[in-house]
BAVEXDREN-354991 format. One record per atom (N, C-alpha, C, O): atom name; x, y, z. Coordinates in Angstrom, 1 decimal. Example, Ala and Ser with C-alpha at 12.3 -4.5 7.8 and 13.67 -1.06 7.14 Angstrom:
2
NODE   atom     east    north       up
NODE      N     13.2     -5.7      7.8
NODE     CA     12.3     -4.5      7.8
NODE      C     13.2     -3.3      7.8
NODE      O     14.2     -3.3      8.5
NODE      N     12.8     -2.2      7.1
NODE     CA     13.7     -1.1      7.1
NODE      C     12.9      0.0      7.9
NODE      O     13.4      1.1      8.0
***
This chain:
136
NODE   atom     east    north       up
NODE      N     55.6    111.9    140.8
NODE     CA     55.1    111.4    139.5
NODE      C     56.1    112.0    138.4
NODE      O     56.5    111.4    137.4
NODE      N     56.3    113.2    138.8
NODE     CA     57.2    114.0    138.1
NODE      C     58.8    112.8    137.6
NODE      O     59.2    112.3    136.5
NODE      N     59.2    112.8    138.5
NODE     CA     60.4    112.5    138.9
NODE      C     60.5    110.7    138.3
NODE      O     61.6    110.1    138.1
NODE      N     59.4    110.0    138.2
NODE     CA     59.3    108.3    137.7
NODE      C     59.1    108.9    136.0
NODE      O     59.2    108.1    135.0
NODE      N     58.5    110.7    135.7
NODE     CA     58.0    110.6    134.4
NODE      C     59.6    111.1    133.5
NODE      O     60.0    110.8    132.4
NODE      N     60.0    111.7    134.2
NODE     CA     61.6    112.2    133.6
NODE      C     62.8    110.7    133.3
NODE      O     63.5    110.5    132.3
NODE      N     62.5    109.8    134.6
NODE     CA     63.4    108.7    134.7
NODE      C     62.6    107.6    133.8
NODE      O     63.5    107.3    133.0
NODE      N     61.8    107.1    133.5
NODE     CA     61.1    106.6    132.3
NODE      C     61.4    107.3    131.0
NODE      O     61.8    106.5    130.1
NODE      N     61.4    108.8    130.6
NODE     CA     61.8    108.9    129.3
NODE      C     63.3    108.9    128.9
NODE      O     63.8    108.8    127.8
NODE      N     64.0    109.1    130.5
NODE     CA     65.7    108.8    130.7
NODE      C     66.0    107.8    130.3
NODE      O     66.8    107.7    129.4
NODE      N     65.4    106.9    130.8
NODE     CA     65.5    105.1    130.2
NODE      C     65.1    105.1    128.7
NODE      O     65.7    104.6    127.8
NODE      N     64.1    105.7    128.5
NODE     CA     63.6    105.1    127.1
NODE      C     64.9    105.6    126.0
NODE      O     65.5    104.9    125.1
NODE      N     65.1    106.7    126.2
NODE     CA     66.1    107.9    125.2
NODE      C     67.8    107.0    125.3
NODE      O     68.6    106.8    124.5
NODE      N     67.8    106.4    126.8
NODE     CA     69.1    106.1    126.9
NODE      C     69.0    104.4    126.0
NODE      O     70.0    104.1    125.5
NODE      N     67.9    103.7    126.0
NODE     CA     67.9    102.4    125.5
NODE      C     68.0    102.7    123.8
NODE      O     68.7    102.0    123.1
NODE      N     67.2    103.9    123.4
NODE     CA     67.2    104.0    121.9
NODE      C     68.7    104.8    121.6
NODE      O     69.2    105.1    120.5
NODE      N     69.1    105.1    122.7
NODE     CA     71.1    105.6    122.2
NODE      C     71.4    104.3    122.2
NODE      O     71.5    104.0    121.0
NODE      N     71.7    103.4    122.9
NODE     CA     71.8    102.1    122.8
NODE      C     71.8    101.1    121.9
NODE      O     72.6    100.2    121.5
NODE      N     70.6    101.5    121.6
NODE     CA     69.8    100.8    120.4
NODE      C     70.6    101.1    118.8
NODE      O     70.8    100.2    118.0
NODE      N     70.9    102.3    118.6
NODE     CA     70.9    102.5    117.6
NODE      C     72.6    102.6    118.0
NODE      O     72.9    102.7    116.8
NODE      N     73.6    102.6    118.5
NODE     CA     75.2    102.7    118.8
NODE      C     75.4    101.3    118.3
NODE      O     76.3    101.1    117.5
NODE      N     74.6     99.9    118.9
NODE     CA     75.0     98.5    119.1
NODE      C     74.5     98.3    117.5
NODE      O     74.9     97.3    117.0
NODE      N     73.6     99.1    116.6
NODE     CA     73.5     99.0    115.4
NODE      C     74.6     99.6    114.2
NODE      O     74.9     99.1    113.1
NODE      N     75.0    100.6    115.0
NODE     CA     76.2    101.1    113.9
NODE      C     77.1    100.6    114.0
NODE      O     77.9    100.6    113.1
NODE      N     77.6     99.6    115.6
NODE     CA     78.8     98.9    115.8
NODE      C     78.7     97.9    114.8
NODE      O     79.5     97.8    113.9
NODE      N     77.9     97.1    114.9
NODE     CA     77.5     95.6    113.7
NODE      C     77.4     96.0    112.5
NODE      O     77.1     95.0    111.7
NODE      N     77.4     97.0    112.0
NODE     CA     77.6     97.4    110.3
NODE      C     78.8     98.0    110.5
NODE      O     79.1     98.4    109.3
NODE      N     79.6     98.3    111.3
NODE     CA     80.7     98.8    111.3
NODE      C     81.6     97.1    111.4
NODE      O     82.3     96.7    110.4
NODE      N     81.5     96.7    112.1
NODE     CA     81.8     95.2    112.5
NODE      C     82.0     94.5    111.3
NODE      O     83.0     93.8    111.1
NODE      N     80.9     94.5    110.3
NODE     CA     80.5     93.7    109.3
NODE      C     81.9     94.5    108.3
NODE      O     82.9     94.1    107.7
NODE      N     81.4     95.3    108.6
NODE     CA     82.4     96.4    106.9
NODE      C     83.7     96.0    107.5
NODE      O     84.5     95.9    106.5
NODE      N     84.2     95.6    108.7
NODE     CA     85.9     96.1    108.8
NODE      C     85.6     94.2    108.6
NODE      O     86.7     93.7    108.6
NODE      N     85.0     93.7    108.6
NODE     CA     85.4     92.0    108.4
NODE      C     85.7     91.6    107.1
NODE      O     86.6     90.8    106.8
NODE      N     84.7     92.4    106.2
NODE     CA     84.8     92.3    104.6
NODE      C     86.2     93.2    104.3
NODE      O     86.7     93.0    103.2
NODE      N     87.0     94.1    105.0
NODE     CA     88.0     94.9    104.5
NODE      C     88.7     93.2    105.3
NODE      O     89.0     92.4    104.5
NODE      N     88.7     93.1    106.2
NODE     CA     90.2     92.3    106.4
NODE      C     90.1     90.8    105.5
NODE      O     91.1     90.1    105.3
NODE      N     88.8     90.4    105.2
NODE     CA     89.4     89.4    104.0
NODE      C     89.6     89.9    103.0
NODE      O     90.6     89.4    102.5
NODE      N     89.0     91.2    102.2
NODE     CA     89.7     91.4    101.2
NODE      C     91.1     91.8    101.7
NODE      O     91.7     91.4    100.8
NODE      N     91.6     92.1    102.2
NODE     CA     93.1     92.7    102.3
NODE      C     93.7     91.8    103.8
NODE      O     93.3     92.2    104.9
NODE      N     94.3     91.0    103.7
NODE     CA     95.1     90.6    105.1
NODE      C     95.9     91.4    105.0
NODE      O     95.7     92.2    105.9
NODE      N     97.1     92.1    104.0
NODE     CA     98.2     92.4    105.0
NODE      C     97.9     93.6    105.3
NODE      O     98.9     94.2    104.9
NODE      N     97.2     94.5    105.7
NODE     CA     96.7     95.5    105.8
NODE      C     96.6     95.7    107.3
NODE      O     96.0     95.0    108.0
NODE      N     97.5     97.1    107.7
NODE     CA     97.7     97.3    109.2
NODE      C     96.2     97.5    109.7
NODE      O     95.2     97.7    109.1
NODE      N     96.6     97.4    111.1
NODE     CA     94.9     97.6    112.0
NODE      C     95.5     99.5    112.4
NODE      O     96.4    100.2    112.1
NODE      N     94.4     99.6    113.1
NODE     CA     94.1    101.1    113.4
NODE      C     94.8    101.2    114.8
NODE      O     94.6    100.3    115.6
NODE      N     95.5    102.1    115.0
NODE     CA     96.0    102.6    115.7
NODE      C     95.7    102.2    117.5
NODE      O     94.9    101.4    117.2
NODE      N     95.7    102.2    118.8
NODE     CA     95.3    101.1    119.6
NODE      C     95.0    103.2    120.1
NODE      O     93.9    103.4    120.5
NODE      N     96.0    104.2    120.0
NODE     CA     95.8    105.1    120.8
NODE      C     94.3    105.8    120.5
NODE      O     93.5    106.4    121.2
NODE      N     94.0    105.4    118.9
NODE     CA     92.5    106.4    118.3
NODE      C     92.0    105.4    119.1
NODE      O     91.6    106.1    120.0
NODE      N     91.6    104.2    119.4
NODE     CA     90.2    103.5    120.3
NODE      C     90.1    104.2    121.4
NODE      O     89.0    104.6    121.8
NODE      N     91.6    104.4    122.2
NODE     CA     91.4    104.8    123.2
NODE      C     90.7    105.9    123.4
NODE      O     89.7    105.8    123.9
NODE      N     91.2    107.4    122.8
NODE     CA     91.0    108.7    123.0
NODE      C     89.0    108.4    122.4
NODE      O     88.1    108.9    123.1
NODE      N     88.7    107.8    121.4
NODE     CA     87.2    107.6    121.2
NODE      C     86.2    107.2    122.4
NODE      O     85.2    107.8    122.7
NODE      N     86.8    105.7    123.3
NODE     CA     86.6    105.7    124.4
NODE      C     86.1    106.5    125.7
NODE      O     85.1    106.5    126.4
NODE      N     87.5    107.5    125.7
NODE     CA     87.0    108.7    126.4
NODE      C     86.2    109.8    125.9
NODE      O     85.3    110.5    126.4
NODE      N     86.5    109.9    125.1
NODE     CA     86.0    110.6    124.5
NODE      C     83.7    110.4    124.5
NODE      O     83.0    111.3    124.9
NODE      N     83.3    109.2    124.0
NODE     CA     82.3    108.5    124.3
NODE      C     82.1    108.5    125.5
NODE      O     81.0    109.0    125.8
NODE      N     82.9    108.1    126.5
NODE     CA     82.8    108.0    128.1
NODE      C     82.0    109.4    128.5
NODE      O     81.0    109.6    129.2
NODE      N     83.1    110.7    127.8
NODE     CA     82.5    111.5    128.5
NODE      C     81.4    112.5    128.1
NODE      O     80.8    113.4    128.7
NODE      N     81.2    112.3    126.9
NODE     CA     79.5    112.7    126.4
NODE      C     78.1    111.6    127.4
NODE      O     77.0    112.0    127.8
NODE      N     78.5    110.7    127.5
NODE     CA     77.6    110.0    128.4
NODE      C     77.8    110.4    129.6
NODE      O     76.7    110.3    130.2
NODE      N     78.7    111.0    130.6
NODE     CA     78.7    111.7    131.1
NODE      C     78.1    113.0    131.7
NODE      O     77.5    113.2    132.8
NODE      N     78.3    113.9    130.5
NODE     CA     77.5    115.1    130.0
NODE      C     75.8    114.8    129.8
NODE      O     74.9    115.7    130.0
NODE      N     75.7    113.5    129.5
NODE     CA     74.1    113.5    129.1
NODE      C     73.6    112.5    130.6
NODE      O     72.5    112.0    130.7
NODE      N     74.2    112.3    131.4
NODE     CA     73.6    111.7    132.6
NODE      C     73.5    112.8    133.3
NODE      O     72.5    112.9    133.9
NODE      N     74.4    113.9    133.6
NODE     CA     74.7    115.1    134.5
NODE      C     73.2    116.2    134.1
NODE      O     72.7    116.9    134.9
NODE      N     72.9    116.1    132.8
NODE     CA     71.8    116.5    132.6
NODE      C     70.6    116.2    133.0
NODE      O     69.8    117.0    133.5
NODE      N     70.2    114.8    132.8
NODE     CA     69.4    114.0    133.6
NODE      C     69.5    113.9    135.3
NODE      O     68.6    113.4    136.1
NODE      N     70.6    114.3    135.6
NODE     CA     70.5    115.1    137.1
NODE      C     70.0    116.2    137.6
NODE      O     69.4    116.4    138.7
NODE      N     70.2    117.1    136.3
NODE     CA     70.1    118.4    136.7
NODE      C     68.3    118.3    136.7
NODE      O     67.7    118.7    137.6
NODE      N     67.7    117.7    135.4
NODE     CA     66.5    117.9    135.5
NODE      C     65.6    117.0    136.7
NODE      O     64.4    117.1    136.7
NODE      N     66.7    116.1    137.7
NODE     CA     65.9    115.2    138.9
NODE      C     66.1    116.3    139.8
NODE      O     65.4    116.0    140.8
NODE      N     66.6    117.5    140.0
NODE     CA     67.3    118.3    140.8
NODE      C     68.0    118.3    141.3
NODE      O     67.7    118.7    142.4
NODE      N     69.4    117.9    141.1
NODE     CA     70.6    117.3    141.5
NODE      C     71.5    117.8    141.1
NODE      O     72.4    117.1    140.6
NODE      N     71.6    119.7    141.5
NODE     CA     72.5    120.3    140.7
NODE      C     73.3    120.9    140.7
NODE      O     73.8    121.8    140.0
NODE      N     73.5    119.9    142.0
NODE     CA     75.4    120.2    142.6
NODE      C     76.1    119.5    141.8
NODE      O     77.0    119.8    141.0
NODE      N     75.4    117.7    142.1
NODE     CA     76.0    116.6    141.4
NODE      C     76.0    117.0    140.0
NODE      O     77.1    116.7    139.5
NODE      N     75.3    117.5    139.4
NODE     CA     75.3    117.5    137.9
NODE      C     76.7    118.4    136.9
NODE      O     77.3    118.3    135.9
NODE      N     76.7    119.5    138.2
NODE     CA     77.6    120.7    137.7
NODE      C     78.9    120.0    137.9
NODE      O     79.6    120.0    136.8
NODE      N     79.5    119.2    139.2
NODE     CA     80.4    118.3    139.3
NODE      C     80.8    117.4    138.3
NODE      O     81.8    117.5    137.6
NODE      N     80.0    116.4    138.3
NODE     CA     79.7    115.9    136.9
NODE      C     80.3    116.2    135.4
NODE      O     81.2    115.6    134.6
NODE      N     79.4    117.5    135.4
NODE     CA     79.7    117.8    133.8
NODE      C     81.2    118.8    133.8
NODE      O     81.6    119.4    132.8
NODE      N     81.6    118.9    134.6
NODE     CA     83.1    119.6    134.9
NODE      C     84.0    118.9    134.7
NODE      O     85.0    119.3    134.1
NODE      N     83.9    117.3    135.1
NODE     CA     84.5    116.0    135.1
NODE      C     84.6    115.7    133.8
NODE      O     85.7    115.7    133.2
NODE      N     83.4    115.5    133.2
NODE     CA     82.9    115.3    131.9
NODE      C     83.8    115.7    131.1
NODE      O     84.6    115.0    130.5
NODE      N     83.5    117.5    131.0
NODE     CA     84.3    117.7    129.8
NODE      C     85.5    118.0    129.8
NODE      O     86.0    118.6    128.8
NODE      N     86.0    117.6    130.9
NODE     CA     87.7    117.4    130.7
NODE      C     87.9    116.0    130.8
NODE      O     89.1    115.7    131.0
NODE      N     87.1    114.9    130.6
NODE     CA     87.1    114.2    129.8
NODE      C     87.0    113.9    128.2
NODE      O     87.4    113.0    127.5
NODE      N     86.2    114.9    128.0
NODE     CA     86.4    115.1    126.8
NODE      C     87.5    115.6    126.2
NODE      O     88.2    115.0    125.4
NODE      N     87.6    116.8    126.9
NODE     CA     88.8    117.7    125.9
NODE      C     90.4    117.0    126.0
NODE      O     91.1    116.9    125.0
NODE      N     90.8    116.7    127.4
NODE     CA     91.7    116.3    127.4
NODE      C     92.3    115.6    126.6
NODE      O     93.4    115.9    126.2
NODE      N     91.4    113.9    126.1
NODE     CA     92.1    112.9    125.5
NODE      C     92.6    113.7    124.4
NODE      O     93.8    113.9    124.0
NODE      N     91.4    114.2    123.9
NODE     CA     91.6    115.1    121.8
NODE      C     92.5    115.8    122.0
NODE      O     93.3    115.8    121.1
NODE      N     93.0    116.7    123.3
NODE     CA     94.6    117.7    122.9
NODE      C     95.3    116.9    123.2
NODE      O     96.4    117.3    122.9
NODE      N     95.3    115.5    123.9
NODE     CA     96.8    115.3    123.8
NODE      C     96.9    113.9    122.8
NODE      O     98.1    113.6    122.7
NODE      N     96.4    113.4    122.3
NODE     CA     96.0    113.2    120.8
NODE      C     96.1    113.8    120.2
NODE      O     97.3    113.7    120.0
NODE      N     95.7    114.8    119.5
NODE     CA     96.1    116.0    118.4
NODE      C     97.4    116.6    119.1
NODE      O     97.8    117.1    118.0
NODE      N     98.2    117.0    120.0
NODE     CA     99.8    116.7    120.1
NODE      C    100.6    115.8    119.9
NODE      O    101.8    116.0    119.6
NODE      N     99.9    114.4    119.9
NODE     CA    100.6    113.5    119.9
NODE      C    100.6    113.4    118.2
NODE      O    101.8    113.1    117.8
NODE      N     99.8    113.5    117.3
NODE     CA     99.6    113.6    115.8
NODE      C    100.8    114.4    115.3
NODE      O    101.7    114.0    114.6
NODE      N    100.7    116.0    115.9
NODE     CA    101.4    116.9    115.4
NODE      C    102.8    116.2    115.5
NODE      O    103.4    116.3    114.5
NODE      N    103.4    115.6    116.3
NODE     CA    104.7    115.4    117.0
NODE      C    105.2    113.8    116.0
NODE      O    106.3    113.4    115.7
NODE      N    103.9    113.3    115.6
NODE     CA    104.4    111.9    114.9
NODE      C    104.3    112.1    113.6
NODE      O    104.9    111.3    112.8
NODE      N    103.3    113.5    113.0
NODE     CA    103.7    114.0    111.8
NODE      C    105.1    114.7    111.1
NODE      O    105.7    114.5    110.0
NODE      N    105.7    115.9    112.5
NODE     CA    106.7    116.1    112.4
NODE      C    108.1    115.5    112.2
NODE      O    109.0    115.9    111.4
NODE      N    108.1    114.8    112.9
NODE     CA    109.0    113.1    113.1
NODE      C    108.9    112.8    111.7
NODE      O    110.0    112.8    111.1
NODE      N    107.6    112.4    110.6
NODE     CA    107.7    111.7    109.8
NODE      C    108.2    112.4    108.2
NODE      O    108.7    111.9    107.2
NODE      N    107.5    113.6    108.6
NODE     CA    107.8    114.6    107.5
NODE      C    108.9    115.2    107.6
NODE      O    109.5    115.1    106.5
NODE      N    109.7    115.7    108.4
NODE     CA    110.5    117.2    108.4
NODE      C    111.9    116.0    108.1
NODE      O    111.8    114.8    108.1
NODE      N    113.2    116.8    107.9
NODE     CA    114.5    116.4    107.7
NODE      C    115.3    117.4    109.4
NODE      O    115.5    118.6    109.6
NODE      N    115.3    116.1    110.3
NODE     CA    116.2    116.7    111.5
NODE      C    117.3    115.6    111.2
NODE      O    117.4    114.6    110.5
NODE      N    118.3    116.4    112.2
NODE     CA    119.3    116.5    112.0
NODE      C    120.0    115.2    112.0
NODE      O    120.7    114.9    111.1
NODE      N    119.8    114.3    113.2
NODE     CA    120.2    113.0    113.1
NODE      C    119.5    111.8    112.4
NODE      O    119.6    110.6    112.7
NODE      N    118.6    112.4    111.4
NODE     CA    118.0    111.3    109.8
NODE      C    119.3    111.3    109.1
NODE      O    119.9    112.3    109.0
NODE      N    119.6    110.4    108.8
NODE     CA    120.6    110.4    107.8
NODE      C    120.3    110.5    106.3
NODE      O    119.1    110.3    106.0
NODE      N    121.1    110.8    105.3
NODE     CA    120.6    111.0    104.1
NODE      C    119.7    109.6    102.9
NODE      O    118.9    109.7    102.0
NODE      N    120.3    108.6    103.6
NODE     CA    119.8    107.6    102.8
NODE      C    118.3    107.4    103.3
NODE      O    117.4    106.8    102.6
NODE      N    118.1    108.1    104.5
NODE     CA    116.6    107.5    105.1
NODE      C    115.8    108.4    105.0
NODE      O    114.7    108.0    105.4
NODE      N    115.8    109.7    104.3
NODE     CA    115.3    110.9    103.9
NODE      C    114.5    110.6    102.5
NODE      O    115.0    110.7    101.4
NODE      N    113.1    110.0    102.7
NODE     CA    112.8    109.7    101.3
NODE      C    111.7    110.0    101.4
NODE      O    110.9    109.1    101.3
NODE      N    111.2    111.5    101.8
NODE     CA    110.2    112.2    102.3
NODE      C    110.3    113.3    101.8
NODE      O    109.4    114.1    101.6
NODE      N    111.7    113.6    101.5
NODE     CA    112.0    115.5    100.8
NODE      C    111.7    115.5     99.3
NODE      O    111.8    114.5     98.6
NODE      N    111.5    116.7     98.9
NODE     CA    111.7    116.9     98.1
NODE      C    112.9    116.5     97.1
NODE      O    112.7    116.4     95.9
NODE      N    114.1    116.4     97.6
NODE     CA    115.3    116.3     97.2
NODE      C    116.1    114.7     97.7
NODE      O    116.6    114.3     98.8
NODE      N    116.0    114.3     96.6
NODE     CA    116.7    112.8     96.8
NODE      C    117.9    112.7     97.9
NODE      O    118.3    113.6     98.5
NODE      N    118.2    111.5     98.0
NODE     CA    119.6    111.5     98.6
NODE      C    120.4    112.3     98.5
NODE      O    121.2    112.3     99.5
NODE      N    120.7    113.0     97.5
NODE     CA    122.0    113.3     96.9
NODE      C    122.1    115.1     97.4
NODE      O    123.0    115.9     97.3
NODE      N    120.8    115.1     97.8
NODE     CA    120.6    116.9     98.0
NODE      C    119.9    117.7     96.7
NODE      O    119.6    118.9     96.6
NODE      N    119.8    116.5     95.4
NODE     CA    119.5    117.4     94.1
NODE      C    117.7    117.2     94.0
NODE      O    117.0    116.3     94.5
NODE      N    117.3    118.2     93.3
NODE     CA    115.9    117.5     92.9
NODE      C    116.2    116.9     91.7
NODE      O    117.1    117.1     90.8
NODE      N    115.0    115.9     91.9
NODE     CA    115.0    115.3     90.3
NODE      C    114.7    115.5     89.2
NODE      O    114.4    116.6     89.2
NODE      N    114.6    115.0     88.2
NODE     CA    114.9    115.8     86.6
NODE      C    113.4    116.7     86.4
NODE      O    113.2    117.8     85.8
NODE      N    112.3    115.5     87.1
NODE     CA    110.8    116.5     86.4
NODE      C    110.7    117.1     87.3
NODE      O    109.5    116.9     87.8
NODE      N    111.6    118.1     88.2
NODE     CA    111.1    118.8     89.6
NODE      C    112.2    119.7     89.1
NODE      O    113.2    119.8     89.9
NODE      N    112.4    120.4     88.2
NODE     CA    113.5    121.5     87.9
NODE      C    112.6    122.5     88.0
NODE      O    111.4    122.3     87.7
NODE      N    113.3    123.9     88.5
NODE     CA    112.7    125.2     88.8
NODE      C    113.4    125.8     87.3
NODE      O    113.2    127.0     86.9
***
């Protein structure tokens, strides 16, 4: 009885996560439809942030099924599980936030084979000077 009363409120908790995710997708849905008629030329988001969200989502559901293991008594599987889990989690975000740092760096810093005309990121114009309202 135990075990049909845990898996019944499993279901119930997991249909109202459901419930309420497939509601913020449709007002999220709605909002990004109203941005792309207001604005066509307007880039889309990035294809690598859906991914890493993806996993990221994947593996908190994960984490919350491995629990619902643990409490059926299942708690080899569960520990296995949530081991999986959260190197599902962690992994996508560090190598996503590496991949940030490395495409920030790239876009900000002056290395060495930027040429001067394509340097329109520094402080200092093409020419190496600052400009007139940037005097020390």
């Amino acid at each position: 009885m135990k075990t049909v009363l845990i898996t019944g409120a499993a279901l119930l908790v997991g249909a109202a996560i459901g419930f309420l995710i497939n509601l913020r997708t449709i007002v999220i849905l709605r909002r990004r439809i109203r941005a792309l008629k207001a604005d066509q030329g307007k880039t889309h988001s990035e294809t690598m942030k859906r991914v890493v969200w993806a996993c990221v989502g994947n593996g908190f559901a994960w984490v919350w099924f491995s629990y619902i293991l643990a409490a059926l008594d299942k708690a080899q599987i569960a520990e296995d599980l949530s081991k999986v889990a959260l190197a599902e989690i962690i992994v996508p975000v560090a190598v996503y936030a590496i991949k940030s740092v490395v495409e920030n760096l790239s876009k900000n810093n002056r290395w060495p084979d930027k040429t001067a005309a394509t340097d329109t990121n520094s402080a200092t114009g093409p020419e190496g000077k600052l400009p007139p309202d940037m005097d020390l």
